[in-house]
N, C-alpha and C positions, 0 to 999 in steps of 0.2 A: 273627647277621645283621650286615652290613657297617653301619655311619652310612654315612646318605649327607647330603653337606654343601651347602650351600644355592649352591657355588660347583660341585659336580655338577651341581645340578638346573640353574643358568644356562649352564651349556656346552650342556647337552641339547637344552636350551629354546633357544639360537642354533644349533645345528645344524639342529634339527627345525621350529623356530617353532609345537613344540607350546604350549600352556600348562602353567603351571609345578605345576600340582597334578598333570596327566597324566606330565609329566616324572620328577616325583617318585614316582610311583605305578610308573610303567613299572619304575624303577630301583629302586625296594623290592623289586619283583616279582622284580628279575631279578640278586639281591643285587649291586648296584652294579655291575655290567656293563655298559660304556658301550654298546657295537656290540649286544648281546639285547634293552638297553633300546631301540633303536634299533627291532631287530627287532618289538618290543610295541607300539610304538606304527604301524608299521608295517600290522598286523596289525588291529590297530583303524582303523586307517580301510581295509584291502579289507572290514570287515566293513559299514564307513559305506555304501564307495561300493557295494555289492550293495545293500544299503536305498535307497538312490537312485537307483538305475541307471536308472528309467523317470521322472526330475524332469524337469523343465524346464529347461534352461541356457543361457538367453537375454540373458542380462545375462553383465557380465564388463568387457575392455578388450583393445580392439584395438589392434596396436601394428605399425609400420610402423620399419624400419632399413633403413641402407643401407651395404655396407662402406667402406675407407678411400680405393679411389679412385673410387668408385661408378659402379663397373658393373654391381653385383648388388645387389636390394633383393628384403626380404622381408614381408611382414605376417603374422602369426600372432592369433589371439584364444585369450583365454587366458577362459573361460567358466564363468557358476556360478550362480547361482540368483538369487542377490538383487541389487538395487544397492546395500546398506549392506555387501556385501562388496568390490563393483567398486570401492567409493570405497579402498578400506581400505588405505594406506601400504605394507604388507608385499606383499598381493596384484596393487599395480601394479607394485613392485619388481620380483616374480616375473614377470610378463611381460613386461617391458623386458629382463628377464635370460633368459627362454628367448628372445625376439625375435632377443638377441645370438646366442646358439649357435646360432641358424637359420638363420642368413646361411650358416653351413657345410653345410646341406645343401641337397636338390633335393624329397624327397617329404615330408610328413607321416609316412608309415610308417618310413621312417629318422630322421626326428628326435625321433621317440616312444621308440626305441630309443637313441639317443644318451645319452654320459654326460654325468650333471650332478651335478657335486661327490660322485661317488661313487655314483651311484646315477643309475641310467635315467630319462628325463625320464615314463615310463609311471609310474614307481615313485614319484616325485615327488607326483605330480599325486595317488597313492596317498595317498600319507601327508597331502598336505596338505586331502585327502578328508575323513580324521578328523580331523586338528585341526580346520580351522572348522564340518566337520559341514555341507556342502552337495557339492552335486555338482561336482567339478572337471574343465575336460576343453580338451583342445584343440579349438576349434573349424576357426577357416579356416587353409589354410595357402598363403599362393603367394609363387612368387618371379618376379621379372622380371631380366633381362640387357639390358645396353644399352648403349653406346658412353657415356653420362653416366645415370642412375638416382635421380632425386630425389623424395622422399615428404613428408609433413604426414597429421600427425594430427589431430584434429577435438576440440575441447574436449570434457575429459569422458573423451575414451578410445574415444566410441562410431562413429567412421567412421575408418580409415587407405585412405591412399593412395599408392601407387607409381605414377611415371610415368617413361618410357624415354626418351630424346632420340636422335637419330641422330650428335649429334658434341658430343665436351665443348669448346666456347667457352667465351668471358666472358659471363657472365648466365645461364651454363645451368642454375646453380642457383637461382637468383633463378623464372628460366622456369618450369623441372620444378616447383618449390613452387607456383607459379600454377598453373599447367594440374593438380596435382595437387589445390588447391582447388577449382578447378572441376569436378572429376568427383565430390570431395568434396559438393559444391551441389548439384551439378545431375544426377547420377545417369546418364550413358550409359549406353546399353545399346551402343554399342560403338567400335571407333575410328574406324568410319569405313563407310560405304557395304558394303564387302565383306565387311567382321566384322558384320554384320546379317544372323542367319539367315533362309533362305527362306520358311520357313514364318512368322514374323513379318511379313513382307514379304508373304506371299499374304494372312495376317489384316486387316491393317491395308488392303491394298487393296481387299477385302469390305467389312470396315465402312465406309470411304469409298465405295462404292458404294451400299450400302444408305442414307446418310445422304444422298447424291444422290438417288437413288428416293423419300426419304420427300419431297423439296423439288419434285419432281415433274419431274426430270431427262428428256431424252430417253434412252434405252434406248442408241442409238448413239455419243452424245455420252460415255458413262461414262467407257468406257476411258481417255481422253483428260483428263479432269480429272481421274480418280482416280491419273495419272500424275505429275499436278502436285502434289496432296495428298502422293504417297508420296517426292516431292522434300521439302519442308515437313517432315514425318516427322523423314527425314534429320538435315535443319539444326539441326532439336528436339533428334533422339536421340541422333547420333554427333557423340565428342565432337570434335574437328578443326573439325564445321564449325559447333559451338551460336555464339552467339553470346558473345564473352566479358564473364565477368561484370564486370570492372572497367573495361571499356570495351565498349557493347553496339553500336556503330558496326563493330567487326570482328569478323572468327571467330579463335576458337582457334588454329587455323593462321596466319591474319594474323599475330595476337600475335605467334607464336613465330619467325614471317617478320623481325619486325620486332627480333627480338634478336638474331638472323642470317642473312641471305638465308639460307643452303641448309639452314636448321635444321629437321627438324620431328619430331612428336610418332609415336613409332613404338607404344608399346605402355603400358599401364596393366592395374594391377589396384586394385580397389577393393572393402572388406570395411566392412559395416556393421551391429552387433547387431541382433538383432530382424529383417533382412531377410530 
């Protein structure tokens, strides 16, 4: 049987970020074979992530980049069962560093397959299944494209935000980090009047009706204020025209008017745990 020396077991342990008992056990097992040792503990966490496959994995950290001249941003959550893991130094690591390799692709299903230091970002998420012994997994995955693309993340880890701009000026990063707090806050449901599905748009002008009839509305008169309500809606919902939070005297658009006439806000994505 090979010694294995306590400067094997810490290579293992920085490759794998198993712990050092499992590391040593794998490499006993597999008389000092670095890559079988690899394979062993591997192997123990597809056996972890089968035993959890039906947990919960609600908790984690969302993580929002943007490349180097930002036109493309992406958010990914990197997801797991508890928050005494979310917090955990290594596991934020781990998603700031798949966040990076994400920028290079366009679906989920291709970046699950993507290599990551040797091994598939799927395999990954495997392995590091058995080490902490919770369920690991990618949760959201989107990108946005834009003429300028600027993000913020939400203390915590638990809300990222991309936001698109139509033209990179001065302030446009300054801008996109505001308007991406404010969807951050304030939660659109879209960019703007036309990104508002229909069918939300028929719900919401029902219940505005219905809350006319109960205050004892004429029948006639409905449609007509429940037109004005679904404007109200609007200025609520979509973000362009909420009211902005650092100045509640303009809208979002305003704002981003006001960093440069022809500037405005074209597109966002926004990923929040638990939603």
């Amino acid at each position: 049987m090979a010694k294995i020396t306590a400067a094997e077991v810490n290579k293992l342990r920085k490759a794998t970020g198993a712990g050092m008992m499992d590391c040593k056990k794998a490499l006993v097992e597999t008389d000092g074979d670095f890559d079988k040792a690899i394979e062993v503990l591997r192997k123990k966490g597809q056996k972890v992530a089968a035993k959890r496959a039906d947990r919960d994995s609600s908790e984690g950290a969302a993580i929002a980049k943007t490349n180097t001249d930002n036109t493309k941003g992406v958010i990914i959550s990197l997801n797991c069962e508890t928050d005494f893991v979310a917090k955990n130094d290594d596991f934020v690591k781990l998603a700031n560093d798949f966040a990076d390799l994400a920028l290079n692709y366009n679906s989920k299903e291709e970046f699950l397959k993507a290599d990551y230091k040797g091994m598939s970002v799927e395999d990954k998420l495997t392995e590091q299944t058995g080490v902490i012994g919770e369920k690991i997994e990618i949760g959201a995955f989107k990108t946005l494209e834009a003429p300028f693309v600027g993000s913020y993340i939400h203390a915590g880890n638990k809300i990222a935000v991309i936001t698109g701009l139509s033209k990179n000026v001065e302030g446009a990063e300054e801008a996109a980090k505001n308007v991406s707090m404010q969807a951050a806050a304030m939660n659109p449901v879209a960019l703007n009047e036309e990104g508002v599905d229909q069918s939300t748009i028929e719900k919401e002008v029902e219940i505005a009706k219905d809350q006319l009839r109960q205050e004892g509305k004429p029948e006639e008169m409905l449609d007509n204020i429940a037109k004005g309500k679904i404007k109200r809606y609007f200025k609520d919902n979509t973000l362009v025209n909420q009211a902005y939070i650092k100045d509640s005297k303009q809208s979002v658009s305003d704002y981003v008017k006001s960093v440069d006439s022809d500037l405005e806000v074209i597109g966002f994505e926004r990923v929040a745990l638990g939603e």
